[in-house]
Structures are given as C-alpha cells and as structure tokens.
C-alpha positions in Angstrom: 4.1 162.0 13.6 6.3 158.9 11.9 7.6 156.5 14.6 10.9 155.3 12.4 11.2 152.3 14.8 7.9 150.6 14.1 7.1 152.2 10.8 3.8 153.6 12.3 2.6 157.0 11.7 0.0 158.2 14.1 -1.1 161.9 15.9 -0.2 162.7 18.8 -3.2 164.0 21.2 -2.7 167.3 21.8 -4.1 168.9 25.5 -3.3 172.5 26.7 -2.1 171.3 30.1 1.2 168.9 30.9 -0.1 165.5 30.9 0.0 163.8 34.2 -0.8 160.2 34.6 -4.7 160.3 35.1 -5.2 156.4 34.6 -7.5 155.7 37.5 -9.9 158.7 36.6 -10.1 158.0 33.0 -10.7 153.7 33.8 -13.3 155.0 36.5 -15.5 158.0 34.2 -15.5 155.3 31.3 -17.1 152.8 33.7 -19.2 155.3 35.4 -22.0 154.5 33.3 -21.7 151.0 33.6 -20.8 149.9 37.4 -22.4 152.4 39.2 -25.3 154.9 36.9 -27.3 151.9 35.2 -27.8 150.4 38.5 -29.1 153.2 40.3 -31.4 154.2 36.7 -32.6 150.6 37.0 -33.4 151.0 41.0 -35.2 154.4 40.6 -37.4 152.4 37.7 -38.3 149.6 40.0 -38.8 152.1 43.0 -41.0 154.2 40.8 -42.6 150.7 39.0 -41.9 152.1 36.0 -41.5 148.8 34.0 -41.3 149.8 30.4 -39.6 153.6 30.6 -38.3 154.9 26.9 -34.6 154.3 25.7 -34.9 158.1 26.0 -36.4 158.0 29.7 -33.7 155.3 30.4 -30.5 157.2 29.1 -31.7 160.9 31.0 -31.8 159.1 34.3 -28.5 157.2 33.6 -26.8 160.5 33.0 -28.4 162.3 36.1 -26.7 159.7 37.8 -23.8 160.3 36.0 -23.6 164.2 36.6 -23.2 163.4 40.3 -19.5 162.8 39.3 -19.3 166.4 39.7 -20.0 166.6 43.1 -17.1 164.9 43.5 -14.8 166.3 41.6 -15.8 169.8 43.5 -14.9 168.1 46.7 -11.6 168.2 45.7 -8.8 171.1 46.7 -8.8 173.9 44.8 -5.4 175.0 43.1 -3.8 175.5 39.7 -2.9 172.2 39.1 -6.2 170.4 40.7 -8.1 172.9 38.0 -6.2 171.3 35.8 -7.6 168.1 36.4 -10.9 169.0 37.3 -11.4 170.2 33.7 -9.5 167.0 32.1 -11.9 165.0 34.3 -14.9 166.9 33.2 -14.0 167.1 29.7 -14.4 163.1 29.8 -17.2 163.0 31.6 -18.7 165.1 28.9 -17.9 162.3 26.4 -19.4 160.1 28.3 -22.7 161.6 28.7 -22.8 162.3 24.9 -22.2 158.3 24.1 -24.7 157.7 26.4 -27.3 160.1 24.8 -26.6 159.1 21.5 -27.1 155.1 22.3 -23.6 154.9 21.6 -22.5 153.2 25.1 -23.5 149.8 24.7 -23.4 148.9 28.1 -26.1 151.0 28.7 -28.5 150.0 26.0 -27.7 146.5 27.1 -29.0 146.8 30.0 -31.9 149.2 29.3 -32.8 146.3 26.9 -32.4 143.5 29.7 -34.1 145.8 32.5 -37.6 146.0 29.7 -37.6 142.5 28.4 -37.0 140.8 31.8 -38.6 143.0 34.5 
C-alpha cells in the first residue's frame, strides 16, 4: 500500500478477525518474559541450587513459566468475540516463546547471563 501523503509505501498486516484495540495484551505478552518468567526461572534455579543451568535449561523453564499465560486467558468468558481474542492473544504468545527458544529475546539471555556469572 502507497500512503500519497507521506510518500511511504508499506503492507498492511493482514488478520482474519476485525481488529480491536488489544494494546494492553500485546505490551503485557511481550514483557511476559521479562517482568514476570525470568524471575520465577531464576527463583526455581536458586530454590533447586542449580547455579550454572544450560542456556537451553534456562530458556525451557522461562517458557514453562510463560505457558501459564494460558491459564489465564482460559479464565476468561467464552463467546465469539472473546475466541477471537483468545487466539490473537495466543498467536503472540507463540511468538514469544519461539524468540525465547531461539535466544532471540535478549532480555532473557541477559539475564540468564547475569544469573551464571554473578550467582
């Protein structure tokens, strides 16, 4: 698509449902790792005394922690429209978890790198 105001082309995202204004969801998914999964993956290492776990080791839990999003998201009511968003809101989460495996959030693989060096 060619915006004729700015001179810009770019593509439009296309999604098979209306889009509805999911900001806090998307803001809270991508921070998911971050704020709330590394901590409790760095917690359950100390718990355990596992001071030197794999980046592999470190990731797996982080994502456990992770897929208790979904818990959540079945807590809410069912209907059409909630469906909707439930699947929007697991489709990101799946991105999410995928970054994480591949060492491409680097939040996490900061602080996998500070929990080894400095525990």
């Amino acid at each position: 698509m060619f915006d004729q105001k700015t001179g810009n082309s770019f593509k439009l995202w296309v999604y098979p449902y209306p889009m509805h204004d999911y900001f806090e969801i998307d803001r809270l998914i991508e921070d998911l790792a971050k704020i709330y999964s590394t901590a409790c993956a760095t917690t359950c290492f100390k718990l355990s005394k596992t001071k030197m776990p794999t980046r592999a080791e470190f990731r797996t839990k982080v994502v456990e922690f992770m897929e208790h999003f979904e818990y959540t998201l079945s807590t809410f009511p069912q209907g059409p429209e909630i469906d909707q968003f439930r699947d929007y809101a697991r489709g990101i989460l799946r991105k999410e978890i995928e970054k994480v495996l591949q060492g491409e959030n680097k939040e996490v693989e900061r602080r996998y790198k500070y929990y080894v060096e400095y525990n």
